[in-house]
Each structure stands twice: as C-alpha cells, then as structure tokens.
C-alpha positions as CSV (number, residue, x, y, z in Angstrom):
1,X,7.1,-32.2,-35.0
2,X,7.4,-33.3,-31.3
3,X,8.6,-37.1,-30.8
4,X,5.1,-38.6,-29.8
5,X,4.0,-42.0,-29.1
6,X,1.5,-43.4,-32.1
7,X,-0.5,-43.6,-29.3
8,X,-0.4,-39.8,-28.0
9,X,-0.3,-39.3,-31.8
10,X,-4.1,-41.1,-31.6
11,X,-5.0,-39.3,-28.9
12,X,-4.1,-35.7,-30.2
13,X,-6.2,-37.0,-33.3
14,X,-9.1,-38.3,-31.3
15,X,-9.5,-34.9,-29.7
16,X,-9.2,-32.6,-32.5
17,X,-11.9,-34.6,-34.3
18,X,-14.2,-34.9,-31.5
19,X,-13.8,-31.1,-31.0
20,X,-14.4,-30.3,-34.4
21,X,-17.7,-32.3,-34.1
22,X,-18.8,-31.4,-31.1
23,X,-17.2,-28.2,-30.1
24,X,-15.9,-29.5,-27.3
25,X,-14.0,-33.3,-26.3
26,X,-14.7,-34.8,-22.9
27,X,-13.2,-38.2,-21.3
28,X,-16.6,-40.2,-22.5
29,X,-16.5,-39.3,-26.3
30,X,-12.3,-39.2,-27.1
31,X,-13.1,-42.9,-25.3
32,X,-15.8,-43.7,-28.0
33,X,-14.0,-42.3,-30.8
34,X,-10.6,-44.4,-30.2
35,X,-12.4,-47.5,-28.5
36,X,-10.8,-47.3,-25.0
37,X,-11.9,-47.3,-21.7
38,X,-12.2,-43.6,-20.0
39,X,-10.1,-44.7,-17.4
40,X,-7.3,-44.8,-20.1
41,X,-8.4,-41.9,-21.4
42,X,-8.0,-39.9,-19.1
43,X,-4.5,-41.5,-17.7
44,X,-3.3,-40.0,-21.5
45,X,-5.2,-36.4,-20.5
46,X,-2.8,-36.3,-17.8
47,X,0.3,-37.0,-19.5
48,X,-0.4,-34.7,-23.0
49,X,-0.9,-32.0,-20.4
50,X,2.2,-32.3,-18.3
51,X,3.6,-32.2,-22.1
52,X,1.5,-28.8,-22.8
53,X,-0.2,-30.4,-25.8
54,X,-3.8,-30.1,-23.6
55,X,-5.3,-28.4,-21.1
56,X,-7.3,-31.2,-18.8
57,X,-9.7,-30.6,-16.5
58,X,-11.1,-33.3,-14.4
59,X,-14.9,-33.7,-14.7
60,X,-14.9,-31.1,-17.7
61,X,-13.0,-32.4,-20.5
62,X,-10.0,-31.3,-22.5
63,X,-9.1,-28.4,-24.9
64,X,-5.7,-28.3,-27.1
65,X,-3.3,-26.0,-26.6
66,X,-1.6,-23.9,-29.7
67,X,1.3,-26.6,-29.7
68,X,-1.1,-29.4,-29.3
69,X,-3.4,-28.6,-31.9
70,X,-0.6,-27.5,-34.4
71,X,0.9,-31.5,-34.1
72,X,-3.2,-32.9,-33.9
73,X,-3.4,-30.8,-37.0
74,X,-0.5,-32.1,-38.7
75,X,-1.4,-35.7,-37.9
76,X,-5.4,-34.8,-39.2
77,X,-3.5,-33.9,-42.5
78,X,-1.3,-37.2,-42.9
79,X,-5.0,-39.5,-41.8
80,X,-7.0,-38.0,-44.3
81,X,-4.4,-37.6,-47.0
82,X,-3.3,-41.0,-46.6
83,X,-7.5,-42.2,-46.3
84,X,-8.2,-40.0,-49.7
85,X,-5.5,-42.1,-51.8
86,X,-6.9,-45.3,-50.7
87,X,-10.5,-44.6,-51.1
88,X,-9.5,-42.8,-54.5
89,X,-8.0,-46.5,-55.0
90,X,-11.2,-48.0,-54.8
91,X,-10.2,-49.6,-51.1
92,X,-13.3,-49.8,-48.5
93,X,-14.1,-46.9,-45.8
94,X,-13.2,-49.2,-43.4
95,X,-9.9,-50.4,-44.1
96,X,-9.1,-47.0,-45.8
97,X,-9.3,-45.7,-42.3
98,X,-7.8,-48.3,-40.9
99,X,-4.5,-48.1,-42.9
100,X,-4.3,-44.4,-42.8
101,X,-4.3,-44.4,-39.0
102,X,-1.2,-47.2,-39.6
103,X,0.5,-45.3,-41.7
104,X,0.3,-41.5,-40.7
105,X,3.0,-42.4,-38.3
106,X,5.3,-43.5,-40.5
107,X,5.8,-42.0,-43.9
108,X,8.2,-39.1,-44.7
109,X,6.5,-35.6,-44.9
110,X,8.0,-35.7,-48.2
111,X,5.9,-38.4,-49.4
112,X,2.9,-37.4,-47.7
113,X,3.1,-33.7,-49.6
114,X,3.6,-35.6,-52.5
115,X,0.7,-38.1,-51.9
116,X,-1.8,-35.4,-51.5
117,X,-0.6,-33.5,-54.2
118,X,-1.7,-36.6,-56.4
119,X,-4.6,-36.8,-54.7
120,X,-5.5,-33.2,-55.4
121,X,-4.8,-33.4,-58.4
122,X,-6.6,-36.9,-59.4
123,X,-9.7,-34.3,-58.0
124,X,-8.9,-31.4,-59.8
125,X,-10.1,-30.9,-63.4
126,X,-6.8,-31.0,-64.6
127,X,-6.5,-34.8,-64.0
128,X,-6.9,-36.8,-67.0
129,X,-10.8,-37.9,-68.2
130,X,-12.1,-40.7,-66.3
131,X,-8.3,-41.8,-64.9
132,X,-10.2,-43.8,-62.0
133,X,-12.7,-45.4,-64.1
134,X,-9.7,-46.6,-66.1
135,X,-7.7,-47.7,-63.3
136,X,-10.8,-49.7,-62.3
137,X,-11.1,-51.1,-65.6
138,X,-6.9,-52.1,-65.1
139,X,-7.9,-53.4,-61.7
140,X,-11.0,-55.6,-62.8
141,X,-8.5,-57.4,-65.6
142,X,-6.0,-57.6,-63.6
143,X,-8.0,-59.9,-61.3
144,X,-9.6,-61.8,-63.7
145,X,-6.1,-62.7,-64.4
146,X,-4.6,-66.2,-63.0
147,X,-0.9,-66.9,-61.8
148,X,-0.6,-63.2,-61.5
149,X,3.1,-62.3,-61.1
C-alpha cells in the first residue's frame, strides 16, 4: 500500500463511503461524514490529487482514481473488519466505530486476514452453537466478579 497519512487514509475512506451512498462525494458531504470544515476538505482534495489517488474538481466534487480507490478499498476492508469483531464482542456502534477507525492504521495485514477470517467464521454456520451467547454469559460473570485480576 502507498505510505499515507491516517489522515489521507480518513479521507480516501470518507470518499469511498460517501460515493457508495450517494453515487457521487462533493466537498460538503466528505465534510459531514469526517466532521471537518470544507475548507479542510478541500485543502486534502488537492493534495490526494497531486498524489493521483482523486480526480478534484472545484465546484463539482471528487471521484477516485483506480489507485485511489484500490488503497480506500483496502482501508474500507480493515474499518469494517476491525468494527465486525468488536460489535461481534458485544462493544457499542459507537465506540466500535470509533476503535476501528484507530486501529485500521495500525495492525499487520496479517492480523487483519486473520481477524476477519474469525469473524467470518463466528458468522458462518460452521461456528460453534450459540458461541456469542456463551461468551456473553463469560462476560456477565466475569463482571459480577470483584478484585478481578
């Protein structure tokens, strides 16, 4: 992958989700979606597409180019990988989303293959019967527990 800011990282993100809502990604909702002003927004446009990653046209918006959307992809993958495991986990949509924008930077793409293979496989009908309500019931004893090591 190409060595990216977290932020330009964010960005790519922002706009592949936005155009996979939409159709389309303008200054206004890539703003919305990462909770920046446009004026920033547009300052990142113009540097992803002196970096061929997007195509920016003032007034109209921004597409991807094949090499940005290939990284945006990539970085779509580790998010909702990463958010899968920890709603899977019983965390909140919030901070699920929250820690999986954290992390997607960081981890190996070894142990984000292997994270989503878990995850598919937790979904699959393969995976053991009930293994999350167990891990639940684990989770509710565990914090009924005091002095916890």
């Amino acid at each position: 992958m190409y060595s990216l800011s977290r932020k330009a990282e964010d960005y790519l993100e922002a706009i592949l989700n936005v155009i996979l809502e939409k159709g389309y990604a303008r200054t206004k909702d890539v703003a919305g979606d990462l909770g920046v002003s446009p004026s920033s927004v547009v300052e990142m446009f113009r540097k992803l597409d002196a970096m061929h990653l997007v195509e920016y046209r003032k007034y109209e918006g921004v597409t991807l180019t094949e090499k940005g959307r290939a990284v945006a992809e990539v970085i779509k993958f580790r998010h909702d990988t990463l958010k899968r495991l920890f709603l899977l986990l019983g965390v909140s949509e919030r901070a699920a989303d929250e820690d999986a924008c954290l992390m997607e930077h960081e981890l190996s793409e070894e142990s984000i293959r292997r994270i989503r293979l878990f995850v598919d496989f937790l979904d699959s009908p393969d995976a053991p019967a009930d293994v999350q309500g167990a891990f639940e019931a684990f989770c509710r004893g565990k914090a009924g527990e005091s002095g916890g090591k």
